[in-house]
C-alpha positions in Angstrom: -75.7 -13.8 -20.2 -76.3 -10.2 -20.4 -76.3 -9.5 -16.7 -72.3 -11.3 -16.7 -70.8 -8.8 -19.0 -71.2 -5.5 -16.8 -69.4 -8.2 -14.1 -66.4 -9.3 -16.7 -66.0 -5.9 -17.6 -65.9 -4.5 -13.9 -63.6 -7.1 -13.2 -61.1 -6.3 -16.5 -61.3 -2.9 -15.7 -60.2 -3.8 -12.1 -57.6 -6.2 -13.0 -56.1 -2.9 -15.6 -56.1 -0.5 -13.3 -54.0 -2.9 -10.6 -51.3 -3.9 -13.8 -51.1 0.1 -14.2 -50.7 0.7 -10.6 -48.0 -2.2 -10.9 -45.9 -0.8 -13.8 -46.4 2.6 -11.7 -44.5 1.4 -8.3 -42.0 -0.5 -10.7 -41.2 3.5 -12.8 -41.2 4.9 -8.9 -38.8 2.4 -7.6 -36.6 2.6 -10.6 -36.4 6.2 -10.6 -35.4 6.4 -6.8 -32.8 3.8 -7.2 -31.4 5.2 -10.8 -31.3 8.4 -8.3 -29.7 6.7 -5.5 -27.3 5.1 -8.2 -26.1 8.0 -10.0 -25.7 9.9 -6.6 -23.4 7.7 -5.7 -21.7 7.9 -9.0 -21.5 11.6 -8.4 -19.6 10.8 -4.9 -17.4 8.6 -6.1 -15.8 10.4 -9.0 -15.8 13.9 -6.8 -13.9 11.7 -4.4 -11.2 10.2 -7.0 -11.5 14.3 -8.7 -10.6 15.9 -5.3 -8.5 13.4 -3.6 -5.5 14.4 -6.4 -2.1 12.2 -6.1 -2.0 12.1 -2.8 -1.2 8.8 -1.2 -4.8 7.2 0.6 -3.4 6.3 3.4 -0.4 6.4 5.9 1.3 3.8 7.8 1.6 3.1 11.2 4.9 1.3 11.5 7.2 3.0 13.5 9.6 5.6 11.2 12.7 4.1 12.2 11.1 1.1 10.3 10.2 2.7 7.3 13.0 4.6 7.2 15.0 1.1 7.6 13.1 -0.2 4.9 13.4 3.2 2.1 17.2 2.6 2.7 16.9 -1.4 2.2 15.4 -0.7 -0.7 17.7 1.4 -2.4 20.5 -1.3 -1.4 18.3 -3.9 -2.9 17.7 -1.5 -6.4 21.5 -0.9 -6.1 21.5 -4.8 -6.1 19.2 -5.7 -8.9 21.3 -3.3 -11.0 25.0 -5.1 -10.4 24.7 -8.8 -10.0 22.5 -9.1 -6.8 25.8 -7.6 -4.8 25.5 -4.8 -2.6 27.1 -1.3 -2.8 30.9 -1.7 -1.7 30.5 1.3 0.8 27.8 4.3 1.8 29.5 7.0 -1.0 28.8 3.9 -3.6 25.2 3.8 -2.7 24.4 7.3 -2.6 26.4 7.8 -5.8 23.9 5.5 -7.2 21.0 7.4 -5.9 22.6 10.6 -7.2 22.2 8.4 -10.8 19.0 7.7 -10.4 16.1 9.5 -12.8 13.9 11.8 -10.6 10.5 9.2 -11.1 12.8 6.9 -9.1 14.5 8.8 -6.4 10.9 9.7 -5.8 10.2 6.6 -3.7 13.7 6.8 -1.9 13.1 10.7 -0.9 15.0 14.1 -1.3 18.0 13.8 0.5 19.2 10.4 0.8 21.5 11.2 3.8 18.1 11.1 5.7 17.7 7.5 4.9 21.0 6.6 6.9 19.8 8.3 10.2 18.1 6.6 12.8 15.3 8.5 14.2 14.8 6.4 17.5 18.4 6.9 18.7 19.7 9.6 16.7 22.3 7.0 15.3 23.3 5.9 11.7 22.0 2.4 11.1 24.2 -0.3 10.6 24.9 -1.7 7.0 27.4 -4.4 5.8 28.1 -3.5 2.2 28.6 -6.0 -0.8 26.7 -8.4 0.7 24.8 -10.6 -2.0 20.6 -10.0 -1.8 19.0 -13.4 -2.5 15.5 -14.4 -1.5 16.0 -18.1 -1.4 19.5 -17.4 0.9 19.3 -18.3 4.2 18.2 -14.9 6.5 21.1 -12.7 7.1 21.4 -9.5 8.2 21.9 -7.1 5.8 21.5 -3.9 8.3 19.6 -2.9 11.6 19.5 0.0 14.3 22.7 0.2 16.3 20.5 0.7 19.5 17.0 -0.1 19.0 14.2 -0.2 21.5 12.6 -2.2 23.8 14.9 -4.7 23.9 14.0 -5.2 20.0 15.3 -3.8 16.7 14.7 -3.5 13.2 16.9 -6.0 10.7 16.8 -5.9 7.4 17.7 -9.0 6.1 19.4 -10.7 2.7 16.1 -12.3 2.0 14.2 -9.0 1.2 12.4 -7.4 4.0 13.0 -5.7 8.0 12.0 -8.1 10.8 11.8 -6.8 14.3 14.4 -9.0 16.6 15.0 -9.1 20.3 19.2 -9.5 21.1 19.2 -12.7 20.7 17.5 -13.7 17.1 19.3 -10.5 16.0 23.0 -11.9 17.1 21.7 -15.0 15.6 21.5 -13.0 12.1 24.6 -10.9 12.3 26.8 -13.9 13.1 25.8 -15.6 9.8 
């Protein structure tokens, strides 16, 4: 039995030193990935430090659209405030954005006269006042480019958002 024990011991001491070369890949990979980690940590909240209030993206809808849709939306807050009915006339509306606290006029703009020019044709927009604003209405146009383009324009409609309409779906709104 004496000439086993120099094997059993060769082999222990074998079978150590590959467990400690184990646990020392496992400390090397954890410490490159606990580096990788907090690197991207590090990114990340340098990215949300830097990037401030500004907005993190843009749009790419046409600005006679969004424009359409800023002024929409004032009818529609207007709206919410007096019984779901529209402003009675333009002064009405911008008399209510004149009211409005500054953290609210914020999403509306500076000047609200802005909001009533077309920038595609240079041309107010359209808007039937005191109109009633109801999503479960049937669609209806609430207001929409005078000109348009393409053959198309924008419509903003009862139920709550702008469609784009060639002549014919957009007579089909305005005569209901």
């Amino acid at each position: 039995m004496a000439p086993d024990m120099p094997r059993t011991s060769r082999r222990r001491r074998k079978d150590e030193e590959a467990e400690e070369q184990a646990q020392a890949d496992r400390r090397r990979k954890f410490m490159i990935w606990g580096g990788v980690a907090a690197a991207a940590v590090v990114v990340v909240a340098a990215v949300l430090f830097f990037r401030g209030n500004r907005p993190v993206a843009g749009t790419t809808d046409p600005v006679a659209k969004t424009r359409l849709e800023k002024l929409f939306a004032l009818y529609k807050t207007y709206a919410g405030q007096n019984g779901k009915k529209g402003p009675a006339n333009e002064q009405a509306l911008k008399d209510f954005y004149a009211a409005l606290p500054a953290d609210q006029k914020a999403q509306f703009g500076d000047d609200v006269t802005v909001l009533f020019d077309n920038p595609g044709d240079g041309q107010k927009y359209e808007v039937r006042y005191g109109l009633r604003i109801d999503a479960g209405a049937a669609p209806q146009a609430v207001m929409w480019e005078k000109v348009g383009s393409g053959g198309r324009r924008y419509v903003a409609l009862t139920m709550g958002y702008v469609v784009s309409r060639d002549e014919e779906g957009f007579k089909e709104l305005k005569t209901k």
